[in-house]
N, C-alpha and C positions, 0 to 999 in steps of 0.2 A: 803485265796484263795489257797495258796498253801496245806495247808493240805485238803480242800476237793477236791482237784483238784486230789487228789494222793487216794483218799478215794472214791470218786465218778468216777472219770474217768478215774482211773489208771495211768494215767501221769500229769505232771507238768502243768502247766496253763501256763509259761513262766518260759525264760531261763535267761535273762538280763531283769534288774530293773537300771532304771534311773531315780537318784536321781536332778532334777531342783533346781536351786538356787534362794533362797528367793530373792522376790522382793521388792525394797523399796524405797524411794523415791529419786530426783536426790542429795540431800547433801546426801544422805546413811543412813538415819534414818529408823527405824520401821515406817511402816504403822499404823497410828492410829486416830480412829476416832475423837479422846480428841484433838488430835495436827491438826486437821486440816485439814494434809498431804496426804488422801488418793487421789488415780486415780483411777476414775473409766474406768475399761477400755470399755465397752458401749458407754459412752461418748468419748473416744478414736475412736471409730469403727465410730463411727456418724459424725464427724468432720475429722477423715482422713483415713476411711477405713480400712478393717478388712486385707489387704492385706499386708499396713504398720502399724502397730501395729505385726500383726505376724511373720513379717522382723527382726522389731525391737527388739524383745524379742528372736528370733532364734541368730541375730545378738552378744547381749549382754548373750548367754546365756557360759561364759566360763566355764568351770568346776573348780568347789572350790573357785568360788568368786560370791559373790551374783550381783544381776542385778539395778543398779543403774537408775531406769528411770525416764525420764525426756520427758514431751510435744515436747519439739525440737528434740530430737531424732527423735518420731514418724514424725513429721514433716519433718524432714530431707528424711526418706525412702519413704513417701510421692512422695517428689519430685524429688527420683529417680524413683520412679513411670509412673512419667510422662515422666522423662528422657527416658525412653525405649518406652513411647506410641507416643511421640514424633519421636524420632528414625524410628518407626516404620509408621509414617505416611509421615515421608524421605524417604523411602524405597518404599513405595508406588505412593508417586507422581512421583518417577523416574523410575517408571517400574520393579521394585525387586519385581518379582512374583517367586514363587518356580515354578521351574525345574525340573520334575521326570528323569531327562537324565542326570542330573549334576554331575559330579560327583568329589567329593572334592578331592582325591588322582591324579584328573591328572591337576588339575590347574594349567596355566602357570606362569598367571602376579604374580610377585613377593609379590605385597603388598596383594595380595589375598592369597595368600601360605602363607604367615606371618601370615595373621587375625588368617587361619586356623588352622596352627600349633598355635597361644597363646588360641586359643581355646579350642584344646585338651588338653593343660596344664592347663586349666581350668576346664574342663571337669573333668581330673585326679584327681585333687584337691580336687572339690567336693566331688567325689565316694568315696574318700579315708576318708573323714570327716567325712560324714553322717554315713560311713560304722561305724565311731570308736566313733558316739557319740560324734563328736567335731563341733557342729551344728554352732559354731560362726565361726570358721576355713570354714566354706564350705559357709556360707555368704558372708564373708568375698572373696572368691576366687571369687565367680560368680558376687558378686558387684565390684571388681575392674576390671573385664573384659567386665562386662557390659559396666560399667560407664568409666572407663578410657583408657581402649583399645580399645572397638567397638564403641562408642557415639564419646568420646575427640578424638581418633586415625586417627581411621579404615575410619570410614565415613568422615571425613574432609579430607584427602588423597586421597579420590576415587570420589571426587567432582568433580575433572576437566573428568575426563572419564566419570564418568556418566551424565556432562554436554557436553561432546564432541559428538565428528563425531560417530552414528554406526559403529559398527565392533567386532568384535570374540573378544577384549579388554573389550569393554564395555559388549555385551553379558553374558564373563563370570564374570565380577563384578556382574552385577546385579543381578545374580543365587546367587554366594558367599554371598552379601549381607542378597538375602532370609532366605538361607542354615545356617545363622548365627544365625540370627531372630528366625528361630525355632531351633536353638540348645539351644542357651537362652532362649525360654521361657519351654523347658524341664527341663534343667538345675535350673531354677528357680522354676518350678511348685509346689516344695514342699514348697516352701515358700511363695510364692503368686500367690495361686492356682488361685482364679479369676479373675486377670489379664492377665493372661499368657492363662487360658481357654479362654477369651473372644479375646485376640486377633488370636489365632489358628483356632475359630471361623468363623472371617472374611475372612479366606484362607480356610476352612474345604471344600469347593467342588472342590479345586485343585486337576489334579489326581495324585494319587499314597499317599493321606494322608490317616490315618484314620481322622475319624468326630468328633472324639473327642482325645485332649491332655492325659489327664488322663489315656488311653487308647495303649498308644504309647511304643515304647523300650526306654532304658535310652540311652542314647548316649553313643556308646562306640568309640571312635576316637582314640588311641591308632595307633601310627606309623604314626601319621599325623605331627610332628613335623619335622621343616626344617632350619636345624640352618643355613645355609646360608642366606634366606629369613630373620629369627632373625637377624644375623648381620647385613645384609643393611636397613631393615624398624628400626630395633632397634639402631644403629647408627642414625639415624635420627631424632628419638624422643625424645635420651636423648639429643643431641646438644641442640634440638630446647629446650629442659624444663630447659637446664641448662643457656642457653642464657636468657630465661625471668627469671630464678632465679637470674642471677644477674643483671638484670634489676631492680630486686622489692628491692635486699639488696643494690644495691650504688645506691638508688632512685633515677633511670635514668625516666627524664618524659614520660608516658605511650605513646604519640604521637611523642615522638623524633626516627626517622630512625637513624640508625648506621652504619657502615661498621663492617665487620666480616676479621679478616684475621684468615686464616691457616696457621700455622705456623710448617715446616718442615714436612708434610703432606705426609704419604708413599703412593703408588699406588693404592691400596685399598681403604681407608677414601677420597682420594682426588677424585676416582671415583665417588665413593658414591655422594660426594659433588655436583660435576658437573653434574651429573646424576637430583639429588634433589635440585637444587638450587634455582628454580621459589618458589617452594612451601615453604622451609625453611625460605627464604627473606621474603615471604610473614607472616609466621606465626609466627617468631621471631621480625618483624619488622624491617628489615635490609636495608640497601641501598642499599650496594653490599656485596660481598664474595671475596676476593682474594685470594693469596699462595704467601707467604713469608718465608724467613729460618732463620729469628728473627720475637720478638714480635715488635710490634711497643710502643715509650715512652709513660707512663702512660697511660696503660691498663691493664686491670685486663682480667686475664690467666682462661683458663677453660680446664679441663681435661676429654677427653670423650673415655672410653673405649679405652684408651692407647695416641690418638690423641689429642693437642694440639691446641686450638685456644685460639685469642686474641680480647678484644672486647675494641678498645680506647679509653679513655673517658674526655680527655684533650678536653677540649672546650665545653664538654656535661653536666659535674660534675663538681663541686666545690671541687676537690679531697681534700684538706686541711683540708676544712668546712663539708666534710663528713664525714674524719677520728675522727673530733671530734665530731660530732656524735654517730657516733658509740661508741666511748670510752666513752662517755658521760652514753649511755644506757647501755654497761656494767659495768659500776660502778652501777647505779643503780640495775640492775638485782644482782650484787656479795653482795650488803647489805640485798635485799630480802632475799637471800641463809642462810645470816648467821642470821638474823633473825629468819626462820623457823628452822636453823639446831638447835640453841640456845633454842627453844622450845622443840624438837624433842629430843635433851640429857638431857632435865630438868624431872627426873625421875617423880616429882610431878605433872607436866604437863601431861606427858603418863599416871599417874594414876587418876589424875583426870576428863581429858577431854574425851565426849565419844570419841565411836570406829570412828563415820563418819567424827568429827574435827579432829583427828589425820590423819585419808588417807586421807583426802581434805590436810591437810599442805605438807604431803609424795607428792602429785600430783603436786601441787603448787612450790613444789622445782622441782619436775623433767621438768616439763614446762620450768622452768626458765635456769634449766641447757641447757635443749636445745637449748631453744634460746640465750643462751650464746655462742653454739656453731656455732651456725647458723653467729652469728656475728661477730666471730672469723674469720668465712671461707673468711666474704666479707671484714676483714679490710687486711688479708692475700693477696687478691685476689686484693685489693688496693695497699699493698703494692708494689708486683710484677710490 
């Protein structure tokens, strides 16, 4: 191609060649018709759409490592899928229609200033990926703002406005809302162009759109970012995720409420607090919140963005009976380690086992180290 391109047409046919990594199946084997192992991806398309199949292979496609695929994967981008068509049909039953008068740089409400600015950072993200051929890195960006900032966040925080009294409040959530909806599925389109078409679709006689997605500018949001707005919605979120984290590692029962104290709380965090405390209680599952200038006896301490809280757990936990727990599963996880590492320096082993058993054990030990350390933080978090 190249040399008739430069013989027949006088220049180049193309300038960059991008080389994709072989596909193979989810233990890391060759595809091969003898073993069984092949996917076909038709039958991928038929059973979960050509929209997650193409997620999935953009998702896993890193450079210099081949593409491990596995049915749960596609499945999984699936049901982000639906995550966003869902999303999107929230949006809709509460009046989030685009607004050609909106305009995103003069937003007052803070949690709306927030979406916006982690949306540009997503935005950035993307452009910057696709631009360099790092198609996983740009998945990667616009799925966790999908799914965990606009889905998990953004829209459970904006629930009581958009269930509340009319007003210039609600108004401009519901715009914001919109205004988001279609930055996502721009942001997305290169990945699952027929979703992202079909829902742009449903709004294409809005005015001020074009009728078609495919059609549109790429979002440039650049100077939308508002690190005050980050501070107070982002102080919020981590509390609330490090609160149910330690809910889930000192296996505090799912329907047990708790009190929260703050503990030595400067004027700032404790605003926030107070500000945010209906919703937090609610989505941590709390009883109350107070401000203290110690922890209270056996509870486990949590560190957020500088601030201090305590979550007691004397009367809730079997603090004694969970320390050995835990020390129980770390022993077990430390014999796995040295099992796999024991294989791992056995030079006979690296030469005889193929290449996909040896990165399954390599994986298998990293997992376990993690969650070694995962269990570390909650017997630390115990002992405090």
């Amino acid at each position: 191609m190249m040399m008739m391109g430069l013989q027949f047409m006088d220049k180049a046919p193309f300038r960059d060649v991008y080389i994709h990594a072989l596909v193979r199946d989810e233990k890391g084997a060759k595809m091969s018709k003898s073993k069984g192992n092949v996917i076909d991806p038709l039958q991928l398309i038929d059973q979960y759409g050509a929209d997650a199949l193409r997620f999935t292979l953009a998702a896993m496609a890193a450079q210099g490592r081949d593409i491990k695929l596995s049915v749960s994967r596609v499945e999984g981008y699936k049901s982000f899928a639906t995550k966003l068509w869902n999303a999107a049909r929230f949006a809709e039953m509460n009046g989030c229609g685009h607004d050609q008068d909106f305009e995103p740089r003069l937003a007052k409400e803070t949690l709306n200033v927030w979406a916006i600015g982690e949306c540009a950072k997503a935005a950035a993200e993307v452009t910057s990926a696709i631009e360099g051929y790092r198609f996983n890195e740009a998945a990667a960006a616009i799925y966790r703002f999908t799914w965990n900032i606009f889905c998990d966040w953004y829209l459970e925080l904006s629930k009581p406005v958009l269930s509340g009294e009319d007003g210039p409040s609600k108004q401009e959530t519901r715009a914001t809302v919109a205004f988001l909806i279609d930055e996502i599925c721009k942001l997305l389109h290169p990945f699952m162009p027929f979703l992202t078409e079909e829902l742009w679709a449903i709004k294409a006689g809005a005015a001020g759109r074009p009728q078609m997605l495919a059609l549109t500018r790429w979002p440039d949001l650049s100077g939308l970012e508002n690190e005050a707005a980050e501070r107070e919605i982002g102080f919020v979120v981590d509390l609330v995720s490090e609160i149910r984290s330690v809910r889930v590692e000192t296996n505090v029962p799912p329907a047990a409420q708790m009190p929260l104290v703050m503990v030595g709380a400067e004027h700032e965090p404790k605003a926030v607090v107070e500000r945010w405390k209906p919703m937090i209680t609610r989505l941590a599952r709390l009883s109350d919140i107070s401000f203290a200038y110690a922890p209270p006896d056996q509870s486990a301490q949590i560190i957020v963005r500088g601030a201090t809280a305590a979550l007691p757990l004397g009367g809730v936990v079997d603090l004694a009976a969970e320390r050995g727990r835990l020390s129980k599963e770390i022993g077990k996880l430390e014999q796995e380690v040295a099992k796999i590492d024991a294989k791992l320096q056995n030079p006979d082993f690296i030469a005889r086992a193929p290449d996909e058993v040896v990165e399954e054990q390599r994986e298998r030990r990293a997992e376990a180290l993690a969650r070694t350390n995962k269990i570390n933080e909650a017997l630390n978090r115990l002992a405090g």
